[in-house]
C-alpha positions in Angstrom: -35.6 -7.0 -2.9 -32.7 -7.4 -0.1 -33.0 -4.7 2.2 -29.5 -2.6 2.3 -27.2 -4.6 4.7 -26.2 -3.6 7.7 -22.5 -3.1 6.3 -23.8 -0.5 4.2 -26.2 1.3 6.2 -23.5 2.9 8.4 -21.6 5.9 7.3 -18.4 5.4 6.6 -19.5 2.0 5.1 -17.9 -1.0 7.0 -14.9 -1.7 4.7 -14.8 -5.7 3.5 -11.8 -6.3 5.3 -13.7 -5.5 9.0 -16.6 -7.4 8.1 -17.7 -10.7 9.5 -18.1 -13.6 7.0 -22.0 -13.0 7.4 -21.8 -9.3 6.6 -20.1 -10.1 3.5 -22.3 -12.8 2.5 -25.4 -10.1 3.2 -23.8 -7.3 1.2 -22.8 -10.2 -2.2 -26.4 -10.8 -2.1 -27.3 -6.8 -1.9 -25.0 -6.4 -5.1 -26.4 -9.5 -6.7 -29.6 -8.3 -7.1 -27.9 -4.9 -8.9 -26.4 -6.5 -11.2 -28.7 -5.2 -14.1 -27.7 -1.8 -12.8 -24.0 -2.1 -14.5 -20.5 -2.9 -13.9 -20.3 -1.4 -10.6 -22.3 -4.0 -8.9 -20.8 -6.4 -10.2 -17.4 -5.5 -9.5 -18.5 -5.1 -5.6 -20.0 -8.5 -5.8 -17.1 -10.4 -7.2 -15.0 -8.1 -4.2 -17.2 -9.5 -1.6 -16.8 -13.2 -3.0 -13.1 -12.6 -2.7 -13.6 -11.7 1.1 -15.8 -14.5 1.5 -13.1 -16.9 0.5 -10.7 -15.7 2.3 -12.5 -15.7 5.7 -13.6 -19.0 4.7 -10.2 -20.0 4.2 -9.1 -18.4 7.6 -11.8 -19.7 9.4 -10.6 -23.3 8.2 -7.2 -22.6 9.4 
């Protein structure tokens, strides 16, 4: 089991936009192992794939 990421283990939560590309990646992972759990984790999952491409896509820039 993924421990919780570091993104999530702060309160308030580090919101996807403020996160590094590595944060993101840590916290899809987190979520990816949820899935079972229902839609919710899923739906943050596909969110921090969305993020991912789009720093990946800035970082190429």
């Amino acid at each position: 089991m993924t421990e919780l990421p570091e993104s999530l283990r702060v309160r308030p939560n580090i919101p996807w936009r403020d996160q590094t590309l590595a944060q993101l990646r840590q916290e899809r992972d987190y979520w990816a192992e949820k899935l079972e759990s229902g839609g919710a984790a899923l739906e943050f999952m596909r969110e921090c794939e969305r993020w991912i491409r789009r720093r990946e896509k800035e970082a190429q820039q």
